[in-house]
VOLUM-99786 format. One record per residue (C-alpha): x, y, z. Coordinates in steps of 0.2 Angstrom, whole numbers, always signed. Layout:
! VOLUM-99786
    px    py    pz
     X     Y     Z
...
This chain:
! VOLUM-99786
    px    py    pz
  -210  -944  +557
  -195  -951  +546
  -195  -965  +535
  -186  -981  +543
  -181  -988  +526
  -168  -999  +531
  -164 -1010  +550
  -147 -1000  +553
  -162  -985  +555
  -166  -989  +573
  -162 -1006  +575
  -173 -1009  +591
  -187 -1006  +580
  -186 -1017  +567
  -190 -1035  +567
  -187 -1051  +556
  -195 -1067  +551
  -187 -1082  +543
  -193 -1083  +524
  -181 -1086  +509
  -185 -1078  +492
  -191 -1096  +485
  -205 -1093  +497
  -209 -1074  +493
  -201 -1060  +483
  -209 -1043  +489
  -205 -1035  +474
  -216 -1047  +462
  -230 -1049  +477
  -232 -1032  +482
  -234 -1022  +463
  -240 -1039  +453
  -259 -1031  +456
  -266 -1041  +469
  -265 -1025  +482
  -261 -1007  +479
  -257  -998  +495
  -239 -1001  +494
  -226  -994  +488
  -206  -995  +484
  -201  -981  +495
  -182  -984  +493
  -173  -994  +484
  -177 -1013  +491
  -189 -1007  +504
  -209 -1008  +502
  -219  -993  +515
  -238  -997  +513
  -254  -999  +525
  -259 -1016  +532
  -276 -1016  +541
  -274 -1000  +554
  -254  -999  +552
  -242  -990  +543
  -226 -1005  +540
  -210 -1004  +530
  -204 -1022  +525
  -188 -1026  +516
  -179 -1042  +511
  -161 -1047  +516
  -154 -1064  +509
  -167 -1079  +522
  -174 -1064  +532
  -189 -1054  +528
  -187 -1039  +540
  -200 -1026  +545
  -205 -1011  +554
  -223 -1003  +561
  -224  -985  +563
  -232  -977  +579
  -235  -981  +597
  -232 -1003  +594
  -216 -1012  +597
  -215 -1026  +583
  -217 -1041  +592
  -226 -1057  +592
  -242 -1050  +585
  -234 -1041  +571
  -226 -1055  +567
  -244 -1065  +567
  -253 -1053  +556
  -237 -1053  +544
  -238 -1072  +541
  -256 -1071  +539
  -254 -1058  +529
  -242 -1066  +516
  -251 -1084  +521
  -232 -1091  +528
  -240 -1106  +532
  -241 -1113  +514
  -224 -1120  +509
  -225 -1111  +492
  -209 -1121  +484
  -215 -1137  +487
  -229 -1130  +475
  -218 -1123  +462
  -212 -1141  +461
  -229 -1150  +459
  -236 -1138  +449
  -221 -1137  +435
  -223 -1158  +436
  -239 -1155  +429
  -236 -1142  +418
  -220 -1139  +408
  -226 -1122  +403
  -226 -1116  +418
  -207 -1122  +425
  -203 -1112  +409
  -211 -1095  +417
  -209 -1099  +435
  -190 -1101  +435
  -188 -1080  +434
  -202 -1076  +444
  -199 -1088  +460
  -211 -1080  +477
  -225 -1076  +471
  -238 -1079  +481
  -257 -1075  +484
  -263 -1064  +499
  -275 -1065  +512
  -280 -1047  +513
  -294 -1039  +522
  -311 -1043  +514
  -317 -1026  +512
  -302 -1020  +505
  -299 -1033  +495
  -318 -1033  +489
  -321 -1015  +487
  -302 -1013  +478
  -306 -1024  +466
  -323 -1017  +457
  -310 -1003  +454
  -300 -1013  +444
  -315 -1015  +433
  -309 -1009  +413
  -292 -1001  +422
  -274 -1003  +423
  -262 -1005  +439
  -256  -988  +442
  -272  -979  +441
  -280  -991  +453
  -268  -988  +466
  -270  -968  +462
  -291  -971  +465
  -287  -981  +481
  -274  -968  +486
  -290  -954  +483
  -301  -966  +492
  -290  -967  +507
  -288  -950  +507
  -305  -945  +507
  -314  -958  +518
  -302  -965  +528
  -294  -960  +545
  -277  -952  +543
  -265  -963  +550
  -247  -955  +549
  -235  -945  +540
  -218  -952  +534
  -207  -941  +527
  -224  -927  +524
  -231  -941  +516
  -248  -946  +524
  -254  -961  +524
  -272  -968  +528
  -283  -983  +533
  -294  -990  +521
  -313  -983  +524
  -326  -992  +532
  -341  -999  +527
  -351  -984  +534
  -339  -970  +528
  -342  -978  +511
  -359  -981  +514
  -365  -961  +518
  -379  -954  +508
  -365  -942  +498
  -351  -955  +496
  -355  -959  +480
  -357  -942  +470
  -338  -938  +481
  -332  -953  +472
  -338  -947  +454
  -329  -931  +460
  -313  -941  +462
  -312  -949  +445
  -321  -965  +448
  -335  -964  +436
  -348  -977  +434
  -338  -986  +448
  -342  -974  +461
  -361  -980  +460
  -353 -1000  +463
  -341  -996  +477
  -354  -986  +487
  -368  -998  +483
  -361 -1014  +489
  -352 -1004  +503
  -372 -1001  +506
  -376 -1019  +505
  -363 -1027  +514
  -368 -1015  +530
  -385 -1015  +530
  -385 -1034  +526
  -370 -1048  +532
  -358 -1035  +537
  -338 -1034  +538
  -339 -1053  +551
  -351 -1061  +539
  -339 -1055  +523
  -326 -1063  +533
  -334 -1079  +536
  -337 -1083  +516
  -318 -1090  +518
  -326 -1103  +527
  -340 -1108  +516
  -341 -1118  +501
  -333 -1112  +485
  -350 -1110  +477
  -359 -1103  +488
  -347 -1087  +492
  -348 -1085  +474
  -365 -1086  +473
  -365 -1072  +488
  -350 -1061  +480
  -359 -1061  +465
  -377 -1053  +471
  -366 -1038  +478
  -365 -1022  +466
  -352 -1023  +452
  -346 -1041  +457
  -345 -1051  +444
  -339 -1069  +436
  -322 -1063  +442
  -324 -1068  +458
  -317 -1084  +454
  -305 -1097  +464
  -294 -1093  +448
  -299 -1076  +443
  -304 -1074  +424
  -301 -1059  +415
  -299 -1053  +399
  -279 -1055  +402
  -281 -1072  +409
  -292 -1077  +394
  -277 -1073  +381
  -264 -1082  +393
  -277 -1097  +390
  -279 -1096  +372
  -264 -1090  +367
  -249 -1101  +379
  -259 -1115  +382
  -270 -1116  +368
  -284 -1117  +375
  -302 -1123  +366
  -314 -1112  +371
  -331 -1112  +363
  -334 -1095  +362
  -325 -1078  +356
  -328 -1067  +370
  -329 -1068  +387
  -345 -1074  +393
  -350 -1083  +409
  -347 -1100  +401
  -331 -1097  +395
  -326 -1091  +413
  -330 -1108  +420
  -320 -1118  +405
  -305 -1107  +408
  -307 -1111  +428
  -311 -1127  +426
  -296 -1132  +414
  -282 -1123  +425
  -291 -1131  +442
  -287 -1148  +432
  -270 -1144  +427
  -265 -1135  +442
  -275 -1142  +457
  -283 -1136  +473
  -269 -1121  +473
  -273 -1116  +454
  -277 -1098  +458
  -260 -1096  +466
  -251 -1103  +450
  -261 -1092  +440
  -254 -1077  +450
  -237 -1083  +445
  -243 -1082  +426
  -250 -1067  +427
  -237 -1056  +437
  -225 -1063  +423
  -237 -1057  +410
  -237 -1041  +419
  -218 -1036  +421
  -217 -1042  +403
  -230 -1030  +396
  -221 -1015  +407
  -204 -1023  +399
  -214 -1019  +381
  -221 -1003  +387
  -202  -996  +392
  -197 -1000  +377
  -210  -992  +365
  -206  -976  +375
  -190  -977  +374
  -191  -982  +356
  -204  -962  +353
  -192  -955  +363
  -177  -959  +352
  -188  -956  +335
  -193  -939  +343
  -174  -935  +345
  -170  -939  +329
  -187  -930  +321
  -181  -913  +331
  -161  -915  +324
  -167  -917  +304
C-alpha cells in the first residue's frame, strides 16, 4: 500500500477537523516524548499507529487533516477517536493565557512553542511505554517500542514496505517467554518490569479497570499505578523526572530540601508547580519540557557539527 502523505493523494480519503495551531502543533505533540509510534514521514505529515489503525495527519493553516489506511472511510468515528485522542475539548489557548498570568517565566517559553498539548492515549500503551523510558532517551525508546510492536503485536499494514503494527496485548506480553524475548530485544532489566506488570494488570484489574483509574481520585490511581512492577513516583499529575527536577531548581529556583531525587522531593516539586499552575499543571509542564527538549537536540546539532568541522580541520593539517 502507498503512503497517502498529502490530501491531493486521493482526496475522497482524507478528512479534516477545525483546529488552529494555537490549539495543537503536531510537530511539538507528536516527537515532544509523550508517544513514540509516530513518525514524520514526509515533510509536514506524521504516519503512526493509533489504537488498531494505521493514520497519516498533516496540518494546513485552521485545518488539521487526516487519513486511515485500510478497509474505513474516515468519518464521524475517526473524527471522534481523533479529538479524544488530542483531547479537542480543552480550549488549550485559553490556558496558555491563564497560565503566563501566573507565571512570567513561562510566557517567556510558551511564545515559540504554542500547541502543546497532553494526550489521552491508550492505558496500556501508555503504561507499558513508559517503564521503557526508565534511564533512556527519546529515540531509543521509540526503536524498543518499534521492537516490541514487532515482535508481539499484530501486523497491521505496509506503507511503502514499511510494516506497521498494533501495540501488544496484555496476554501477548504476559506469555511465559515474553520476558527472556524482550532481554533479546535490548531491553535489559526493563524486560522483567514490562512483562511483569503486563502479568499483573491481566491476572488482576485488567485493560477496563486500567481504564477506569481516570475516574478515580488522584491519589488513589497513584496509589494503584505505583504497586504495578517498575511504576514509580513518576506516575504523577505533573510528572517528576530528573529533567523536570533541573527545570525546577534551575529556571524557577526552586527550594528543595534534598540533592537528589527522592520521594519527598517528588511531592514538593508537584506540589509547587500544582500552585503555580493549577488544576492543568501537568499540561504546562509539557509545554516546559518539549521546549527543554528541542533545545537540548538544538545543542546536540551543534556539538556534532562542531566534531565534525574539528574532524575536517584535524584530517587537512
Amino acid at each position: 500500500m502507498a503512503l497517502r502523505d498529502t490530501p491531493s493523494t486521493c482526496p475522497t480519503l482524507w478528512r479534516w477537523l477545525r483546529c488552529p495551531p494555537a490549539e495543537l502543533r503536531l510537530d511539538l505533540v507528536l516527537a515532544s516524548g509523550q508517544a513514540f509510534r509516530w513518525r514524520e514521514s514526509s515533510p509536514g505529515a506524521w504516519t503512526g499507529v493509533l489504537g488498531d489503525r494505521v493514520w497519516t495527519l498533516r496540518q494546513e493553516r485552521d485545518r488539521l487533516w487526516y487519513t486511515v489506511y485500510g478497509q474505513e472511510t474516515p468519518g464521524p468515528e475517526t473524527d471522534r477517536i481523533l479529538r479524544d485522542y488530542f483531547q479537542l475539548d480543552v480550549g488549550l489557548a485559553a490556558l496558555y493565557r491563564t497560565w503566563g498570568a501566573a507565571d512570567p517565566l513561562f510566557c517567556q517559553t510558551a511564545t515559540a512553542f504554542p500547541g502543546v498539548r497532553v494526550l489521552r492515549q491508550d492505558p496500556v500503551e501508555c503504561l507499558l511505554s513508559f517503564i521503557c523510558t526508565s534511564n533512556n532517551h527519546v529515540a531509543r525508546i521509540t526503536t524498543m517500542i518499534e521492537r516490541l510492536c514487532q515482535a508481539f503485536g499484530q501486523h497491521l499494514c505496509s506503507l511503502d514496505e514499511q510494516p506497521f503494527h498494533a501495540f501488544p496485548s496484555l496476554a501477548a506480553l504476559a506469555g511465559s517467554e515474553a520476558e527472556a524475548k524482550l532481554q533479546a530485544l535490548g531491553f535489559g532489566y526493563r524486560a522483567r518490569f514490562v512483562s511483569g506488570t503486563a502479568r499483573a494488570i491481566a491476572e488482576g484489574m485488567g485493560a477496563k479497570g486500567l481504564c477506569q483509574l481516570r475516574a478515580v481520585p488522584y491519589a488513589e490511581a497513584r496509589r494503584v499505578l505505583c504497586a504495578l512492577p517498575g511504576v514509580g513516583a513518576k506516575a504523577e499529575a505533573v510528572p517528576v523526572d530528573t529533567h523536570v527536577w533541573h527545570i525546577a531548581r534551575q529556571r524557577y529556583g526552586a527550594a528543595l530540601g534534598a540533592r537528589s531525587l527522592t520521594a519527598r522531593v517528588h511531592q514538593e516539586i508537584g506540589d509547587f508547580f500544582r500552585e503555580l499552575w493549577g488544576p492543568y499543571a501537568g499540561w504546562a509542564q509539557a509545554v516546559l519540557f518539549c521546549a527543554d527538549l528541542r533545545k537540548g537536540r538544538a545543542s546536540g546539532s551543534r556539538a556534532r557539527r562542531g566534531r565534525s568541522r574539528a574532524s575536517r580541520g584535524a584530517g587537512c593539517s
